[in-house]
C-alpha positions in Angstrom: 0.0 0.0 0.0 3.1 2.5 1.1 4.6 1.5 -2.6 1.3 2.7 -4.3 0.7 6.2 -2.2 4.2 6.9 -3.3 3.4 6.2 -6.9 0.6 7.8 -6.7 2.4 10.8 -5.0 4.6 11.0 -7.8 1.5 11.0 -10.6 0.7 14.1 -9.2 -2.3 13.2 -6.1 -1.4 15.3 -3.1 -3.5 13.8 -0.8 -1.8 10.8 -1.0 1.2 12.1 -0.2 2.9 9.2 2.3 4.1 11.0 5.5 5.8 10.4 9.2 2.9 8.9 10.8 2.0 6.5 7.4 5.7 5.5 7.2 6.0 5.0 11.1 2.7 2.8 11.1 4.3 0.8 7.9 7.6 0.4 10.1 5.5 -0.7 13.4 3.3 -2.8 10.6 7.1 -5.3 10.0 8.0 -4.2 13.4 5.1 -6.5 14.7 5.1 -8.6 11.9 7.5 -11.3 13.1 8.1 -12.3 9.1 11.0 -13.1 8.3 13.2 -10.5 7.1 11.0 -7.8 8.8 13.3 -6.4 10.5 15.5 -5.5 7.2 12.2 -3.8 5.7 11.4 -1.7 8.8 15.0 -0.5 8.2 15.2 -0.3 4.6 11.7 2.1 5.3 13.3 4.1 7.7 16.3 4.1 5.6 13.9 5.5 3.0 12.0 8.2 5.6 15.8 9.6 6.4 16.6 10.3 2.7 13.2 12.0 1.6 13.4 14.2 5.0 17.3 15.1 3.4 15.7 15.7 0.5 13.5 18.4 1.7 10.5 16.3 2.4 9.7 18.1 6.0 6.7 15.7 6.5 8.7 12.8 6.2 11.4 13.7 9.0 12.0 10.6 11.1 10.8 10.3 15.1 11.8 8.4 18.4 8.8 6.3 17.3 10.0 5.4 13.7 13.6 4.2 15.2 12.2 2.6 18.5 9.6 0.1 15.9 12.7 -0.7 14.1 15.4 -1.2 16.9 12.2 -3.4 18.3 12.0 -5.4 15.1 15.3 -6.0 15.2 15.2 -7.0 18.7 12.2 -9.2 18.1 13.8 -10.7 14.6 16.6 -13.3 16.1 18.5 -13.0 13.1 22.6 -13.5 13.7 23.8 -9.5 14.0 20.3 -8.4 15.8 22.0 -6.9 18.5 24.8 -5.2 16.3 22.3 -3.9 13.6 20.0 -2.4 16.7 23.3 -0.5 18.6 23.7 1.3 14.8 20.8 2.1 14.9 20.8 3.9 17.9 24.7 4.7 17.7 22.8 6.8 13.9 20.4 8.2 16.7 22.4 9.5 19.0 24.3 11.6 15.9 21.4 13.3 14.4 19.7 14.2 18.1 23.3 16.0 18.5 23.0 17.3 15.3 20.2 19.0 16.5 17.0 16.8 15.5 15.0 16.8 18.4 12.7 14.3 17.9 15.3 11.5 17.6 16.4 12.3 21.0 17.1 8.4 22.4 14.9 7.7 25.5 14.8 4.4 28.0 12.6 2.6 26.0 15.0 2.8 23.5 17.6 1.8 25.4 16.0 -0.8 26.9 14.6 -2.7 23.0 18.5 -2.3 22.2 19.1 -4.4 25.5 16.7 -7.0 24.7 17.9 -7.5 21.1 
């Protein structure tokens, strides 16, 4: 569904325009998910949020919710390098809340979901 709102985004429909809260609740979506490979999608979405927001999409900037759903996926996934892939994640984190983004700011539920992976 996220693949067509952005084609249909790009045909020219504004009001279809994909934005932080429909990526986050595609990222919880895997995060929940338990497929395999989940885990890898969350990311590769997130992956995808970060470089629309550097592209100037403003409603697309990433949140503490967006990287806590993936952390938790990975966390949740089992996969060999869970725990590594997680700490990246909030290692990346930690350097855009000191660059200034204050929505990324890491919290103890964060923490905590990099813990359990």
């Amino acid at each position: 569904i996220l693949e067509h709102m952005e084609q249909l985004h790009q045909q020219g429909l504004e009001d279809v325009r994909p934005n932080t809260i429909i990526y986050n609740a595609v990222i919880n979506a895997w995060a929940r998910s338990r497929e395999k490979g989940a885990a890898q999608r969350a990311e590769a979405i997130l992956n995808h949020m970060m470089k629309l927001h550097e592209s100037g999409r403003e409603d697309c900037s990433p949140n503490q919710k967006c990287f806590t759903s993936v952390i938790d996926a990975w966390a949740k996934s089992r996969e060999n390098g869970a725990a590594q892939r997680a700490e990246a994640i909030l290692e990346h984190m930690e350097q855009l809340h000191q660059q200034g983004l204050e929505d990324v700011r890491p919290n103890t539920i964060i923490y905590n979901a990099v813990i359990n992976a």
